[in-house]
N, C-alpha and C positions, 0 to 999 in steps of 0.2 A: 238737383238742388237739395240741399240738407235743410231739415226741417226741425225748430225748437217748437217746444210748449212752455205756453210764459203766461204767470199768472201774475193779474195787477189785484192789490188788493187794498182799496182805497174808497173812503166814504164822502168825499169831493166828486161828485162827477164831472164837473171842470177838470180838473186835475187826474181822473181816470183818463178823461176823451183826449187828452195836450198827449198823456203815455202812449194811448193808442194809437192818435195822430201820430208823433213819432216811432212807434213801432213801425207801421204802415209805411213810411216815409225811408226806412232804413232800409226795410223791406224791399222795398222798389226800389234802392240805389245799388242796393250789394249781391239780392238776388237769390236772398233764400224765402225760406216759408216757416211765416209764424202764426203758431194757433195759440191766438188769444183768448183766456179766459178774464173777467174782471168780478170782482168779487167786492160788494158795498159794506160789508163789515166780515169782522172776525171769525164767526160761530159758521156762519155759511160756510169759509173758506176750510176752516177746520173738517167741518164735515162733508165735506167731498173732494176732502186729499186722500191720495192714492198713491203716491210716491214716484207720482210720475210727470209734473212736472219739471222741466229744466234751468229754468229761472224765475223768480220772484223779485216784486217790485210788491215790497212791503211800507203802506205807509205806517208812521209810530204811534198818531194820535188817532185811535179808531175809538166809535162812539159805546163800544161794547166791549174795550178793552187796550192792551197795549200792544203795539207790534210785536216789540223787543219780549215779549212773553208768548207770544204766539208763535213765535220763530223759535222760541225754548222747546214748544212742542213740539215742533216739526222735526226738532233735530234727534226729537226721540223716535222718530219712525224713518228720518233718511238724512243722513249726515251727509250728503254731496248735493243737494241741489243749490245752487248759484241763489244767494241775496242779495239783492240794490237796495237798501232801503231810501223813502224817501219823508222826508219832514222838514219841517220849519225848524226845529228843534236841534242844532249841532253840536248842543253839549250832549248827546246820545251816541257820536260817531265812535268815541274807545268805546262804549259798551256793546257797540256792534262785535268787536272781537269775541264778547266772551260767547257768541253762536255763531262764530267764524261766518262772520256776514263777508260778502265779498267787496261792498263798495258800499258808500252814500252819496245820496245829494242832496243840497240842500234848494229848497222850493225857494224862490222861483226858478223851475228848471228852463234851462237853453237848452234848443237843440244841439248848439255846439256842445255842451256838457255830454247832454246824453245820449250823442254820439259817440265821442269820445267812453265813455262809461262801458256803453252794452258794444262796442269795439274789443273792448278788452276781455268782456265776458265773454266772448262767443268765438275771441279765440282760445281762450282755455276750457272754454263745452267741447269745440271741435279737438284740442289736442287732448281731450280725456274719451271721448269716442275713438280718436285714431282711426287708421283706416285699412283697408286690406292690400297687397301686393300680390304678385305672381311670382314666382320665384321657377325660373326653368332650365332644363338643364337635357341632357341626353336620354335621360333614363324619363325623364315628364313635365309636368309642371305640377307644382302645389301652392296652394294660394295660403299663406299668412298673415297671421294682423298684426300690426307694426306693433302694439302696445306688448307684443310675445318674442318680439325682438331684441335681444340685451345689447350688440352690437356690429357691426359689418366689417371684416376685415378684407383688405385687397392683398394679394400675392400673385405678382406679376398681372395676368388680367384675369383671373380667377377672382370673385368674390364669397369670401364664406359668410355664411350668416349666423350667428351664433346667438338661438333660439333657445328657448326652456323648451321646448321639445325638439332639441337637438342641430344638429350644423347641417344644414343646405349649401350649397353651392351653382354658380351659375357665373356666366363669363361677362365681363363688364367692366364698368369704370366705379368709381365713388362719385364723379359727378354726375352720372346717368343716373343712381339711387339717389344721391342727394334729392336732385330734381322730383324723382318721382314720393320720396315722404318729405315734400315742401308742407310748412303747418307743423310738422312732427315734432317733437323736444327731440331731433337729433343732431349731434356737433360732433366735427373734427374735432380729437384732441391730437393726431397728429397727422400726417399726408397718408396712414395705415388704417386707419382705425376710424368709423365713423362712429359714435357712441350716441346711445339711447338715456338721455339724462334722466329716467324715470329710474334706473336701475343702478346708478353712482350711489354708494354708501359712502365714499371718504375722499378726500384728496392731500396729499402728499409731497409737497412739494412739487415733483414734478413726475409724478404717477397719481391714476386713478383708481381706483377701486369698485369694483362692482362683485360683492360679494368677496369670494375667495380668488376672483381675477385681478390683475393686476397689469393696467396698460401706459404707457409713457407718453406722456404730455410733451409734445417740444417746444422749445421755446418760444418758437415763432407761433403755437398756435396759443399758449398759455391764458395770455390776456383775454382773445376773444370765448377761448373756451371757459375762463371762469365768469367772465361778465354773463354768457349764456345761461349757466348753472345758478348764476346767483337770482338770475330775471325767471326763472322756470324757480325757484324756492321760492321767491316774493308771491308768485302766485298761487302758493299754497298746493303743488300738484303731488 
């Protein structure tokens, strides 16, 4: 089970117990593990960040100050942790951008909302962890993590893997890998080539780019592989 650290930091305790309540509730349906931290005002939360929570659920109106300024903090000690903010207040949603918040909601929150919401978040936690593979072949096995993968090429049933620490090989299909990095930002661009959309710099028509590589998009795969690319940049990865 993959486990998040999510801190609520909220001076409602109504409105803390409805997040945790829905934590809890997400918890039990999807099957992970979440350690809940809740925090009743700003200065607490300030002083016992660590930089290691994974998401926050910032409310804006705290009685000790403002979210959207607390969150300016935080981004000076770790620029990737996942923010929800939550408030009454929706003319604050653009100024979420300028501390690359990752969502809002607006109180009174649904479950259907903040399901929908921490859905979204927690598949982009999970595709920013990545995950490890085996990679095996005559000479052994070595285990790799998907985020060190630039992309998979097939030749005939050989797959090569084409890693910043070099090409591995092993005998198989694209669908038998697909399958096993399911979750991963990886897409066909064409029936050859399985790509790691983390490592695309450019596109071209009908070639890709990853660095100084250069792989050909087919036609057939063109649409679904830029709508892919475009849904992986919307989420800021």
């Amino acid at each position: 089970m993959e486990k998040y650290r999510i801190a609520i930091i909220e001076d409602s305790k109504d409105d803390s117990n409805l997040l945790r309540q829905y934590l809890k509730k997400y918890e039990s349906e999807k099957g992970y593990i979440f350690e809940i931290n809740v925090f009743n005002n700003a200065l607490s939360f300030l002083a016992d960040f660590k930089n290691d929570f994974d998401l926050i659920f910032m409310d804006i109106d705290l009685p000790d100050g403002n979210g959207m300024d607390v969150i300016h903090k935080i981004r000076e000690k770790d620029k990737d942790v996942l923010v929800i903010f939550t408030t009454n207040m929706s003319q604050y949603a653009l100024k979420g951008y300028e501390v690359k918040a990752f969502d809002f909601m607006v109180k009174p929150i649904t479950y259907n909302t903040f399901f929908l919401k921490l859905a979204s978040a927690i598949d982009c936690l999970s595709q920013k962890r990545g995950k490890y593979i085996w990679i095996s072949n005559r000479d052994g096995k070595i285990r790799v993590h998907s985020s060190r993968i630039k992309y998979i090429e097939i030749i005939k049933h050989m797959l090569i893997f084409h890693t910043l620490d070099g090409d591995y090989q092993q005998s198989g299909t694209l669908l038998m890998i697909e399958g096993e990095l399911e979750g991963e930002p990886f897409v066909l661009c064409n029936r050859c080539y399985l790509v790691n959309l983390k490592y695309v710099s450019s596109v071209r028509q009908y070639d890709v780019y990853l660095g100084d590589e250069k792989l050909q998009i087919s036609r057939a795969k063109r649409k679904s592989f830029m709508t892919a690319l475009n849904n992986y940049l919307a989420r800021g990865d």
